[in-house]
TIRO-2110 file (N, C-alpha, C; in Angstrom, 1 decimal):
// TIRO-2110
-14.2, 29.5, -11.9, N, 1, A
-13.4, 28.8, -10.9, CA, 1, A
-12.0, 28.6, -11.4, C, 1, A
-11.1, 28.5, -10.2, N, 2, A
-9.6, 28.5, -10.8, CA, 2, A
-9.6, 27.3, -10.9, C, 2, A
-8.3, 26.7, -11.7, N, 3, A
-8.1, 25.8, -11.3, CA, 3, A
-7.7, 25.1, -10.2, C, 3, A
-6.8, 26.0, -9.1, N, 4, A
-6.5, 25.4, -7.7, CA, 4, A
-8.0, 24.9, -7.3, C, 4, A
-9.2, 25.8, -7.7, N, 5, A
-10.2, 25.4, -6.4, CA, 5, A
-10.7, 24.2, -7.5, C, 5, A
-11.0, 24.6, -8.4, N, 6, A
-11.3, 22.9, -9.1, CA, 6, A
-10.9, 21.7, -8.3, C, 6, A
-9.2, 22.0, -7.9, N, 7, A
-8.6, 20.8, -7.4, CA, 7, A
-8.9, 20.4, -6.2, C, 7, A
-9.1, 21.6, -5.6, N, 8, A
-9.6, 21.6, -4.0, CA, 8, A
-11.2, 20.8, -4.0, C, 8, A
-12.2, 21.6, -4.6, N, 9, A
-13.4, 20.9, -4.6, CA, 9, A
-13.8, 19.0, -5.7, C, 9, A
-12.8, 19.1, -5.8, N, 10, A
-12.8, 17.7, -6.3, CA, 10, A
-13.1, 17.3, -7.9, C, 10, A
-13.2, 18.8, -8.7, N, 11, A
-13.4, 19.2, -10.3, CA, 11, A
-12.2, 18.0, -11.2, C, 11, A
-11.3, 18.4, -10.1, N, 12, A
-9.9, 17.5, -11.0, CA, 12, A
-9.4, 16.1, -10.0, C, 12, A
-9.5, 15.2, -11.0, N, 13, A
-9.0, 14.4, -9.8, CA, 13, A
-7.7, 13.8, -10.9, C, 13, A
-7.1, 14.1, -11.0, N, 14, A
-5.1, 13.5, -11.0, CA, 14, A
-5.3, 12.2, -11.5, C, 14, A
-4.8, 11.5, -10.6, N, 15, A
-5.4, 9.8, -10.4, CA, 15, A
-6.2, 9.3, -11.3, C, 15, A
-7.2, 9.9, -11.8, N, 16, A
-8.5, 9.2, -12.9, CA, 16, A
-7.8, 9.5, -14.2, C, 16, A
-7.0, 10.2, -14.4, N, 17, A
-7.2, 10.7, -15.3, CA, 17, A
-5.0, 10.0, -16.1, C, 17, A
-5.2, 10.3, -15.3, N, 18, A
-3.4, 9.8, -15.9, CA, 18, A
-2.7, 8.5, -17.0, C, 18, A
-3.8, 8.1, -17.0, N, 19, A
-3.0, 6.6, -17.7, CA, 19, A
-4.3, 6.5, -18.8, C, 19, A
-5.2, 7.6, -19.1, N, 20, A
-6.3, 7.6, -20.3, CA, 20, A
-5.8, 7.0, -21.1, C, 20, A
-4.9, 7.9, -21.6, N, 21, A
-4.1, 8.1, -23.1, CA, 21, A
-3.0, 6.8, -23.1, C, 21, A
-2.8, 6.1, -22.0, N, 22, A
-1.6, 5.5, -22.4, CA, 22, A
-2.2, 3.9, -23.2, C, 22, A
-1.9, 3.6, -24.1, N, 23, A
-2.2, 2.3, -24.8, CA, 23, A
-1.6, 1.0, -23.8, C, 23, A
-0.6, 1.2, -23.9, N, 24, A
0.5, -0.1, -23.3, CA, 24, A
-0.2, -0.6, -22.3, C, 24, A
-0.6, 0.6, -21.5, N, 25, A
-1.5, 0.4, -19.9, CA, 25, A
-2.5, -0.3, -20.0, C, 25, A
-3.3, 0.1, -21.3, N, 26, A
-4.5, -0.5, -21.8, CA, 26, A
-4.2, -2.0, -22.1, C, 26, A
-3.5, -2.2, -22.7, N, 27, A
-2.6, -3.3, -23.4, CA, 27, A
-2.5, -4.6, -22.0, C, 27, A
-1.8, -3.7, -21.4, N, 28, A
-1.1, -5.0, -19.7, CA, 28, A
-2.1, -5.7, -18.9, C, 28, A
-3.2, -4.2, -18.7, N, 29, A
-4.3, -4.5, -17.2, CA, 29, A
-5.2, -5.9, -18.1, C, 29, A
-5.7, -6.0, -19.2, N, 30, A
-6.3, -7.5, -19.7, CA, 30, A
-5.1, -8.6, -19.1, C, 30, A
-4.4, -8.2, -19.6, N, 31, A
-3.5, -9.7, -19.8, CA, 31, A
-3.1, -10.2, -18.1, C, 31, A
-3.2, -8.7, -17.5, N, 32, A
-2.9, -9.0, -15.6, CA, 32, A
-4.2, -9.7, -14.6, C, 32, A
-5.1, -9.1, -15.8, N, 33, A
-6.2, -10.0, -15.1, CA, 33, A
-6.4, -11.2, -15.3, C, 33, A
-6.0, -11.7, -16.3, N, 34, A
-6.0, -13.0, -16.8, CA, 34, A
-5.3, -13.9, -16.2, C, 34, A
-3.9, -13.3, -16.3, N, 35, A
-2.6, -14.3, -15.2, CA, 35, A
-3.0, -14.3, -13.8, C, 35, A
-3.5, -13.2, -13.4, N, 36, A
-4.5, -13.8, -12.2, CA, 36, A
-5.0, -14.6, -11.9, C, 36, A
-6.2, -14.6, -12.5, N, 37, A
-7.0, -15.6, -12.6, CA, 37, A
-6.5, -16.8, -12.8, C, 37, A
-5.5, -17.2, -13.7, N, 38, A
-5.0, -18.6, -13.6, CA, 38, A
-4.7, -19.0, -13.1, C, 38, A
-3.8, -18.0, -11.7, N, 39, A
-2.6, -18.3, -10.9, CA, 39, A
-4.0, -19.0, -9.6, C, 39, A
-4.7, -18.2, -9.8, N, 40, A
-5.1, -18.5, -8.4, CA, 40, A
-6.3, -19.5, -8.8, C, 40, A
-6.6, -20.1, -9.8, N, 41, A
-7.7, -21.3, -9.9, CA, 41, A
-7.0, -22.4, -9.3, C, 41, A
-8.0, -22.9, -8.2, N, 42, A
-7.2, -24.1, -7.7, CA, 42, A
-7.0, -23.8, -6.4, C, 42, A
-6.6, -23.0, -6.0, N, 43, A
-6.2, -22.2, -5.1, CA, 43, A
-7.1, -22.7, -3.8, C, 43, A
-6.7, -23.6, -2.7, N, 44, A
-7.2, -23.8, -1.5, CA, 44, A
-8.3, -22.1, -1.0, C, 44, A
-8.8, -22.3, 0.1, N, 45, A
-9.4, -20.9, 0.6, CA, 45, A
-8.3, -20.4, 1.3, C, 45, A
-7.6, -20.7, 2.0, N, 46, A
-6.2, -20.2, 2.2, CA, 46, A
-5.7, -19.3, 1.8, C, 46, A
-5.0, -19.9, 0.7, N, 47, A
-4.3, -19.5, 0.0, CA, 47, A
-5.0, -18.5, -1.2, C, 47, A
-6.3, -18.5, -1.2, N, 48, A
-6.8, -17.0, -2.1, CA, 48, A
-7.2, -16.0, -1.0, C, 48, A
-7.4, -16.0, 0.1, N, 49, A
-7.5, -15.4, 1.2, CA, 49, A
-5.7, -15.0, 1.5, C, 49, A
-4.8, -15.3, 1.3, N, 50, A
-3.4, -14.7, 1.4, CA, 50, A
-3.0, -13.9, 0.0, C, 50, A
-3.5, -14.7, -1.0, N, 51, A
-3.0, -13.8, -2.3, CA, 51, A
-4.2, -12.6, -2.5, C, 51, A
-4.8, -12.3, -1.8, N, 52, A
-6.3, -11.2, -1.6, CA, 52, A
-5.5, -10.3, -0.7, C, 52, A
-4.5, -10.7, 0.4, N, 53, A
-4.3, -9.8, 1.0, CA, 53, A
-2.7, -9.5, 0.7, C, 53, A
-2.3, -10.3, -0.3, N, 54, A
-0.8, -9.2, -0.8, CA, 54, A
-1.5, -8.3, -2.5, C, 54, A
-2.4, -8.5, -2.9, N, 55, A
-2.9, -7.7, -3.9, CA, 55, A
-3.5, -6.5, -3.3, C, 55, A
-3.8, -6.5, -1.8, N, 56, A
-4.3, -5.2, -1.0, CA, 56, A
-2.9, -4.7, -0.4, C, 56, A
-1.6, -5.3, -0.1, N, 57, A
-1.1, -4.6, 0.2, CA, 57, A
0.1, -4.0, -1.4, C, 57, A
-0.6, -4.3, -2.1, N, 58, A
0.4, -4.2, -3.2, CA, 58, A
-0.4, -2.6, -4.1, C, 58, A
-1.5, -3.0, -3.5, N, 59, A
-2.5, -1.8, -4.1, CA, 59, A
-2.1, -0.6, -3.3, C, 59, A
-2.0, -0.6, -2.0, N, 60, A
-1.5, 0.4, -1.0, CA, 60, A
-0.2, 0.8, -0.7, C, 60, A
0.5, -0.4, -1.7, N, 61, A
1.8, 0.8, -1.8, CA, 61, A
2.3, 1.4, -3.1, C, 61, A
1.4, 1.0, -4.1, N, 62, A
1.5, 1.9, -5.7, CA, 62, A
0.4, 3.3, -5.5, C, 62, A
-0.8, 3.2, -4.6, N, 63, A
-1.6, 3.9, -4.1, CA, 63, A
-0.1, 5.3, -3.4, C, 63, A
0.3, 4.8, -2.4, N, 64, A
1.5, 5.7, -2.3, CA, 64, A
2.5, 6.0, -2.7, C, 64, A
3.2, 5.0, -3.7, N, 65, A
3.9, 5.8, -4.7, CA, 65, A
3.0, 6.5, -5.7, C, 65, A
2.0, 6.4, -6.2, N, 66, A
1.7, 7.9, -6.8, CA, 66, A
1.3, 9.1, -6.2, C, 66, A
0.7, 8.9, -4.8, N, 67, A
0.9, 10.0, -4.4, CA, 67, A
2.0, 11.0, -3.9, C, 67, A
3.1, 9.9, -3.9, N, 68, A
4.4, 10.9, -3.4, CA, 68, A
4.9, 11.1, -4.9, C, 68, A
4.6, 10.9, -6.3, N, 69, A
5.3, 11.2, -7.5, CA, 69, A
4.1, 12.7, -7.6, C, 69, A
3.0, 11.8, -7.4, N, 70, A
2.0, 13.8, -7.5, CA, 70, A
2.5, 14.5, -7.0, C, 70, A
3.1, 14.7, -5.6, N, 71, A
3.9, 15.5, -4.5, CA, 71, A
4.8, 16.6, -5.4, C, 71, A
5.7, 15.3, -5.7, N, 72, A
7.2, 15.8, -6.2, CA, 72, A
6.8, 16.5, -7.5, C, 72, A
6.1, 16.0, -8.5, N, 73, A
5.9, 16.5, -10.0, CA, 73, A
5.3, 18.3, -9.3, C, 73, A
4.3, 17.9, -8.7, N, 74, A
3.6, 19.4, -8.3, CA, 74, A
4.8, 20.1, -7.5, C, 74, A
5.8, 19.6, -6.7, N, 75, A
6.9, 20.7, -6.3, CA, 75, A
7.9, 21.1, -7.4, C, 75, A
8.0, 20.4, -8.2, N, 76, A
8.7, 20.5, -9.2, CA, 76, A
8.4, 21.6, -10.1, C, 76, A
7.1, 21.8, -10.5, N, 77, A
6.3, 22.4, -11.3, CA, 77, A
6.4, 23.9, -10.7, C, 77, A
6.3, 24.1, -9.6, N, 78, A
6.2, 25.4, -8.8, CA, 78, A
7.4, 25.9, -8.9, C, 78, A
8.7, 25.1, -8.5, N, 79, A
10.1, 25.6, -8.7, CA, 79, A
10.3, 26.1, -9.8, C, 79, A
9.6, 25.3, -11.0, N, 80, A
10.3, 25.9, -12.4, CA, 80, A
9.3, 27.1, -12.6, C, 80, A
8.1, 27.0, -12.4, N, 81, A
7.7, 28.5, -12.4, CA, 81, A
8.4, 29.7, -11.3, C, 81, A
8.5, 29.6, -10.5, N, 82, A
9.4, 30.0, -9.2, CA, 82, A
10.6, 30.7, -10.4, C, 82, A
10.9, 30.1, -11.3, N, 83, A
12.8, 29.9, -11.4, CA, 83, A
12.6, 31.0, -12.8, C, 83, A
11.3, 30.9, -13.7, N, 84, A
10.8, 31.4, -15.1, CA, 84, A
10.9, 32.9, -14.4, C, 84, A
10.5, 33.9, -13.0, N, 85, A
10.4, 34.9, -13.2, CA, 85, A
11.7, 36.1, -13.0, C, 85, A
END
């Protein structure tokens, strides 16, 4: 199987795989969950019912900024092979 169809049938998924290797990343997401959690103990039902729905809209727009940086990197990638022949 090529790799295009890998990508096509769901062999490669982009997204899972991107931030493996990075330490720092590893490093932040404990400490983000944590400041979380502080922020919101105490927290009326309200008010975790509003901070629930800007962490859903905050998720849906890094959710599309990576997909429009996938976009661009993979147009990018084609041009410079494009440009190599």
């Amino acid at each position: 199987m090529t790799t295009l169809e890998d990508l096509w049938y769901g062999n490669i998924a982009p997204f899972e795989h991107y931030l493996d290797g990075n330490e720092k990343y590893r490093e932040l997401l404990p400490i983000m969950a944590q400041d979380r959690e502080k922020l919101s103990e105490g927290f009326q039902p309200e008010k975790t019912e509003w901070l629930e729905k800007y962490d859903a809209i905050l998720n849906e727009m890094a959710s599309m900024a990576e997909v429009e940086a996938f976009k661009f990197g993979y147009k990018l990638a084609v041009k410079m092979m494009i440009e190599t022949k």
